[in-house]
N, C-alpha and C positions, 0 to 999 in steps of 0.2 A: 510501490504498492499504493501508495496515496495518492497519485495521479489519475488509479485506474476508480479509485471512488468518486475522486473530480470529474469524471469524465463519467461517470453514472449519476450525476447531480443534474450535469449540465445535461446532458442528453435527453434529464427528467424536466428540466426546466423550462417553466413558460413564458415567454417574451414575444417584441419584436423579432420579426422572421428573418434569418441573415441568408444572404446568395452565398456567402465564402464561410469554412470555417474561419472559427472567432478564436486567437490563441487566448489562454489563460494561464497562469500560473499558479502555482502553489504557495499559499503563506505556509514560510517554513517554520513563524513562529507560531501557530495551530496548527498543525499539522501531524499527527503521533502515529505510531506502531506500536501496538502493546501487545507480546506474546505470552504464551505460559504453557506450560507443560507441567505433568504429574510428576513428582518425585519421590520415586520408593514406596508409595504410595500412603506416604507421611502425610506429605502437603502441595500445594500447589506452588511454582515459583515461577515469576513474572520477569518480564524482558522488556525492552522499550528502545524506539529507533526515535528520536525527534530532529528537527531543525534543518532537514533536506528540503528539496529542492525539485520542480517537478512542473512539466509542461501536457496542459491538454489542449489539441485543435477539435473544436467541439463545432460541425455540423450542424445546428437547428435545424433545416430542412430534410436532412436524410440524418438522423443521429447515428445510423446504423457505421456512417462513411467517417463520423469523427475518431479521433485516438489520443493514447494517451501514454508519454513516456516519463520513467520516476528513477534515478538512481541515487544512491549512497554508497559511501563507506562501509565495508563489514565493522571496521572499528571504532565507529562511529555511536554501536550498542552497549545502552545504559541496563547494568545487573542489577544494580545498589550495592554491590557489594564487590570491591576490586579483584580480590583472587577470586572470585567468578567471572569476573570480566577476562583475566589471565586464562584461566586455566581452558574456557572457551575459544582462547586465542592458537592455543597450545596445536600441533598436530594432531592430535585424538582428535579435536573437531575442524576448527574453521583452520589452523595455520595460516591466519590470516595478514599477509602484508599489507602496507601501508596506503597503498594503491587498489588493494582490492575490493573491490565492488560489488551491489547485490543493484538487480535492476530488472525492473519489470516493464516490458510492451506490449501494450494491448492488442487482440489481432481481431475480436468481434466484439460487437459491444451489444446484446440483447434485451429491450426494452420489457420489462414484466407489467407494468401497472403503472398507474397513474404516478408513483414514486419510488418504484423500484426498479433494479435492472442487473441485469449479470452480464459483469464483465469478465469475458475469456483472454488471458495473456501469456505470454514468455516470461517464465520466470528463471532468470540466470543465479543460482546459489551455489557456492563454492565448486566451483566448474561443473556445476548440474546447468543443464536449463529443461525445464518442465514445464508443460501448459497446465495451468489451475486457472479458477475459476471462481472470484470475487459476488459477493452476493448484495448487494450493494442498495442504501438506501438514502431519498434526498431529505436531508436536513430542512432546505430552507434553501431559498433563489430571489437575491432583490437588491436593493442598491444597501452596500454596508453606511452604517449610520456615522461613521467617523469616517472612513476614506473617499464617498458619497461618489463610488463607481460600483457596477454589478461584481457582484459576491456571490460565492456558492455555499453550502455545507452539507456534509453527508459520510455516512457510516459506514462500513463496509467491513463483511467477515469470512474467513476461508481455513479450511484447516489444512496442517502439511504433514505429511510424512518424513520425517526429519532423515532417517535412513534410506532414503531416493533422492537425498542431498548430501549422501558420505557422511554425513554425522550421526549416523547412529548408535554412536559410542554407550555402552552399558546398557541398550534397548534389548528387551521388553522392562526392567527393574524399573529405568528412568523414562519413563513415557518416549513411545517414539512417535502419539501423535502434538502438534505443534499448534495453538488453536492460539489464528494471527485475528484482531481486531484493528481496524483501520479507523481512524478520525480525522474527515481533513477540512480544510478552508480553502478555495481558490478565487483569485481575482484577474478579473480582464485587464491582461497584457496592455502596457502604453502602448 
């Protein structure tokens, strides 16, 4: 998921013209997912994916031609709170093993305005894959002041239907919509 807002940063970004996509990578240490869902409808409760890992080949010239790929660990997801983390683990929802992955490919990337852009992807979640559609905006594009090579940042938000990904355990009580906010950082590949 944070690949595909790297890749709507850079697609936004204004520089030197490149002939080849330019790879980038994701700082895994900026880099977040923070989700939430309604529950019961008490309160809101919060979710968060951090310290992944995630490559974009970013076009300048045709940004439409660039992309962007992001994966992670299902269990890799921060609750605050460990029998939430369990009990999410559980078969009711993810039955998630050790190996399993959430992973998003970008397949069009459409440019909206001077700093915005919607990126459309593959999104593979607990043997769902579904196309959604990231709404994405750029932060900020310029040489990072400590690492003193180009840098990107930007925001990006999409909502899920949690039950078109078999977890829709206890829905409508426990919210079945999933409302994902992305924050990432990426930096130009050695």
């Amino acid at each position: 998921m944070k690949s595909m807002f790297a890749a709507a940063a850079l697609v936004l970004a204004a520089g030197a013209a490149q002939a080849e996509p330019v790879k980038y990578t994701l700082d895994a240490s900026h880099s977040q997912i923070v989700f939430d869902y309604n529950h019961l409808g008490f309160s809101t409760t919060y979710g968060m994916f951090s310290g992944f890992d995630g490559e974009i080949m970013f076009d300048q010239e045709n940004p439409a031609a660039s992309s962007v790929v992001v994966s992670f660990p299902v269990r890799t997801m921060l609750t605050g709170w460990e029998a939430r983390f369990e009990h999410f683990m559980t078969p009711e929802f993810f039955g998630a093993a050790d190996d399993e992955m959430v992973k998003f490919t970008s397949t069009a990337i459409e440019v909206t305005g001077e700093k915005t852009a919607l990126i459309t992807g593959d999104l593979e979640l607990n043997g769902v894959t579904k196309s959604v559609v990231l709404d994405a905006v750029l932060n900020q594009v310029g040489d990072h002041p400590m690492a003193g090579k180009p840098w990107a940042g930007f925001n990006a938000t999409t909502t899920l239907i949690r039950s078109e990904y078999n977890l829709g355990q206890f829905a409508p009580f426990v919210g079945d919509e999933v409302k994902v906010m992305i924050s990432i950082e990426a930096m130009k590949a050695e």
